[in-house]
N, C-alpha and C positions, 0 to 999 in steps of 0.2 A: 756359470762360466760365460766367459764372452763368446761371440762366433770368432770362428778361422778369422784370419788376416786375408783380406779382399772378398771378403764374403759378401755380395751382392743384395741388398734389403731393401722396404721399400720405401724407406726414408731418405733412397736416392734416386731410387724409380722413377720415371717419365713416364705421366700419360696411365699411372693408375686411377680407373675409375673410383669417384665420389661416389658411398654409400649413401646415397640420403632417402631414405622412406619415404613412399609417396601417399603420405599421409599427416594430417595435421593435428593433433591432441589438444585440444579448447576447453580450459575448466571450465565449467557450467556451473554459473552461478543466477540464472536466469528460473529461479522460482518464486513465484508472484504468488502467497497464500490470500494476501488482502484480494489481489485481482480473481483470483482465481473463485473465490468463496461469494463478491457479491456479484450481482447482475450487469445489464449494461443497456444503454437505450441511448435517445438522439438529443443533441439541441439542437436548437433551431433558432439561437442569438448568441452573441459573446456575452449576456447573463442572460443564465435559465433561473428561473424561479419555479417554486411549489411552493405547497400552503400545509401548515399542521394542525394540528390539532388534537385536543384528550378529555377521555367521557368522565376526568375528576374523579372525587372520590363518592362511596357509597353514602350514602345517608341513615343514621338512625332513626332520623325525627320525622319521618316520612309518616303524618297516620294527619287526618281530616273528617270532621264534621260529616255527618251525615247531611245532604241537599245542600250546602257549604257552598259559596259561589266561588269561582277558578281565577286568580287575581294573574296577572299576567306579570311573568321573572324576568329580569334581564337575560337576556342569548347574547352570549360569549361568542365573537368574530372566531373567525381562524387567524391564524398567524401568516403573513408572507414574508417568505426567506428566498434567498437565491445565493448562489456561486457563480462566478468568473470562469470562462475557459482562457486555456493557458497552452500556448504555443512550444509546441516539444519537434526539439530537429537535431537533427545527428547529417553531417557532410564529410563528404570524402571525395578528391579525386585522385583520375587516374593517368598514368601516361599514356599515349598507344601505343608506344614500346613497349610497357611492360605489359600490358593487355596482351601483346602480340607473342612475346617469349612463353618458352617451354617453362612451365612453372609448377614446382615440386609440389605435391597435395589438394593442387584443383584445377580446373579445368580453366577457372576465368577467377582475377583478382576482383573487377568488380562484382561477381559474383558471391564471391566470397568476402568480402567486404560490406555487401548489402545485407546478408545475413548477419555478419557480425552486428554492423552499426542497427540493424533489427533488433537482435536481442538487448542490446544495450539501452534503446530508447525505452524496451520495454521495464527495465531495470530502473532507466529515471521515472517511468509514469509512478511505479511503486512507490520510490521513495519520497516524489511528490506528494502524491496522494496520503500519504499515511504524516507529514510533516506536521508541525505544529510553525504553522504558515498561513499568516493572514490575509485573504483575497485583494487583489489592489486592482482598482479599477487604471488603463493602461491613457499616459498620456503621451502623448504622441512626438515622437523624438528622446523621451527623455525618463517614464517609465514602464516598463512591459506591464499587459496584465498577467495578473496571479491568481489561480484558484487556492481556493482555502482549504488547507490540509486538515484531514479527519480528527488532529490534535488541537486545533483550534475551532472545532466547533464543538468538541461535549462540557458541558458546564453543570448539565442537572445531577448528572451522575460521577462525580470527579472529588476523588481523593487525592490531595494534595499537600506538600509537606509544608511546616511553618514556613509563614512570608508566600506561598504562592497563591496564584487568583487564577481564574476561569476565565479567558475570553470570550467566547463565541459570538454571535449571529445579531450586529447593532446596527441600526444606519444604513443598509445596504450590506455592506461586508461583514466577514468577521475577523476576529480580534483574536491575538497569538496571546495563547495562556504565558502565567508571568512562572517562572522558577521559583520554587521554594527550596527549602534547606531539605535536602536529600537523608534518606531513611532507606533502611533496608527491605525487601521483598518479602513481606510474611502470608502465612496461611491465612491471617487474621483481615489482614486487606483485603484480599481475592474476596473472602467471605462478605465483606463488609460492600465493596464494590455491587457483589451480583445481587445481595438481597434489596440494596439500593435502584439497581434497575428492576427489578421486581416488580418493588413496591408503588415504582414508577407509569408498569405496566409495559414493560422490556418485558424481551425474550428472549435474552444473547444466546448462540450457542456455540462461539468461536472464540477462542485467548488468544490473542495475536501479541508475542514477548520477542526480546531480543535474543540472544544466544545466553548472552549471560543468565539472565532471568530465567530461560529455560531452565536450566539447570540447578537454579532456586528453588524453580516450581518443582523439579522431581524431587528434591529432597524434603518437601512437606511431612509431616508426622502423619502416619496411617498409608502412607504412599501404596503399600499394599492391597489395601480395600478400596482404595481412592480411585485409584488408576483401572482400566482394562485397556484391552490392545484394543485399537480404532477398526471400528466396519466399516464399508460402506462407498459410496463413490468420493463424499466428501471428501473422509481420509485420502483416499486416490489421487483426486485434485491435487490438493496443496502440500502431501507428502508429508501429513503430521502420523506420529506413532502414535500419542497418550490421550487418555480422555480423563476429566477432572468429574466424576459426580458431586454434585452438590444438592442440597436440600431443595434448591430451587432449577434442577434442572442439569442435563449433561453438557458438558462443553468440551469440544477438540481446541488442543493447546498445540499451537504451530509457535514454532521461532522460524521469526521471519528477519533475511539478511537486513533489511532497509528499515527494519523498525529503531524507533528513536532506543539509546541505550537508557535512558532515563525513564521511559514508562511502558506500560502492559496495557493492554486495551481489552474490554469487552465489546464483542460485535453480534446486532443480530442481521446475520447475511440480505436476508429480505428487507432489512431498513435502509441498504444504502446502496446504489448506484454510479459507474462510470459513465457521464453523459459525453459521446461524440457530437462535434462538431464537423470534425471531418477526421476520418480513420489513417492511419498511418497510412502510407503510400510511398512507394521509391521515386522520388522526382529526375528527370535527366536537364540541367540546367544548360544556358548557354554557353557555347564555344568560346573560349579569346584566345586559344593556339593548340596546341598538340595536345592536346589532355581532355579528356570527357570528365564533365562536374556533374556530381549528384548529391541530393540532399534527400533523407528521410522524415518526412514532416508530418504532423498530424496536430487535432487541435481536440481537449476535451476537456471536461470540469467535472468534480466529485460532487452527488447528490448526497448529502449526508438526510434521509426522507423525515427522520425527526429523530434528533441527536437524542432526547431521553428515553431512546432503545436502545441507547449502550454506556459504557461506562469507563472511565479512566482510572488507572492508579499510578499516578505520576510519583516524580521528584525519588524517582530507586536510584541508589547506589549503584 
């Protein structure tokens, strides 16, 4: 039924109070398993360099004369490699109007706003870091530098579908892997990938997959003997459930937002590196009228410490 005739409501009301909750609901999407799982240390230029190196393979033919005089072998250099640090900034201003109003859910916009544009930077170092993103060294006016994403530098261990190639670590920079003809996610890849870092003298113990892929990977055959639930602080960290056994080793399988949809990664945590430059920080910039400017800026590059301790299986569906 309708109400009475002149029934007073408050769709004619003056001066009824606005319900609005003083509180703000922020989806969180700010989980960094790459960040989270390796280390972190300093630079100390806009290219950091390190050196690699590997003790080769075993020998059979090892065996010598008795009093035999010691002929002297060639020694194998080390390798030197390096990455570019890469300038990561998020800005925002404010009015001092609105700084000044009563404002629903926080006590201060730019306070609220510094955290946002916080989590957010930490959102793009992610999906920098894990890109298939060739280092560019920075020329001035015309282009930034670049550090070279964790998909452009594994090459020893890298499965890839027809037509694609390897980039990695030439000349100074590295080189963005080429796309091949796309193939679906099997049990037979993963397998093939990690005995590949093996045999390399890898020790991955992290799956870093997209969403999609995730849910490839639980549908493997044997997923019940395969799988147990994750222990440990790791699991904690970077919020993965599964763990993958394998002949050559356990690995936690995280689906990370920022990973490229086209490939899976193996990682061993201890072989790679976040190097700062200078760590994020809230900057307060100059004045030109009513408004306070600020920028969040920070400067880092990804150590990859010797890319044949992990492994790619690119060019997925």
């Amino acid at each position: 039924m309708t109400a009475p005739t002149n029934t007073f409501t408050t769709g004619a009301a003056v001066g009824v109070r606005e319900d609005l909750h003083d509180k703000i609901f922020l989806l969180n999407k700010d989980e960094f398993p790459f960040q989270s799982a390796i280390g972190s240390g300093t630079a100390k230029n806009t290219y950091s360099e390190w050196q690699t190196d590997s003790l080769g393979n075993g020998s059979a033919a090892n065996f010598n004369y008795e009093g035999d005089d010691t002929a002297a072998v060639a020694v194998t250099p080390t390798v030197r490699v390096g990455n570019r640090t890469q300038i990561l900034k998020k800005s925002f201003t404010i009015s001092e109007t609105d700084e000044a109003v009563d404002s629903a859910g926080r006590n201060s916009e730019i306070g609220l706003q510094t955290m946002k544009q916080g989590r957010q930077i930490r959102m793009d170092l992610e999906t920098t870091l894990l890109l298939n993103q060739a280092s560019v060294a920075e020329t001035p006016g015309t282009t930034p530098r670049k550090m070279g994403g964790l998909l452009s530098w594994l090459a020893t261990n890298a499965s890839r579908g027809s037509g694609g190639s390897s980039g990695g670590f030439s000349s100074g920079n590295t080189v963005a892997a080429t796309n091949g003809t796309q193939r679906a996610f099997t049990e037979a890849l993963l397998k093939a990938g990690i005995q590949s870092t093996w045999t390399n003298g890898g020790r991955p113990t992290l799956i870093i997959v997209n969403g999609n892929e995730k849910q490839v990977a639980s549908g493997f055959t044997g997923i019940a003997t395969q799988y147990q639930e994750a222990k440990g602080k790791l699991a904690t960290v970077i919020g993965a459930v599964d763990r993958y056994v394998s002949d050559f080793g356990t690995f936690t399988i995280a689906a990370d937002r920022y990973m490229s949809t086209r490939d899976a990664v193996g990682v061993d945590p201890a072989m790679a590196k976040v190097l700062w430059l200078r760590k994020f920080k809230r900057v307060e910039l100059a004045r030109t009228g009513d408004a306070r400017k600020f920028h969040i800026i920070g400067e880092a590059t990804l150590q990859v410490s010797n890319e044949a301790a992990h492994f790619v299986i690119a060019d997925l569906s």
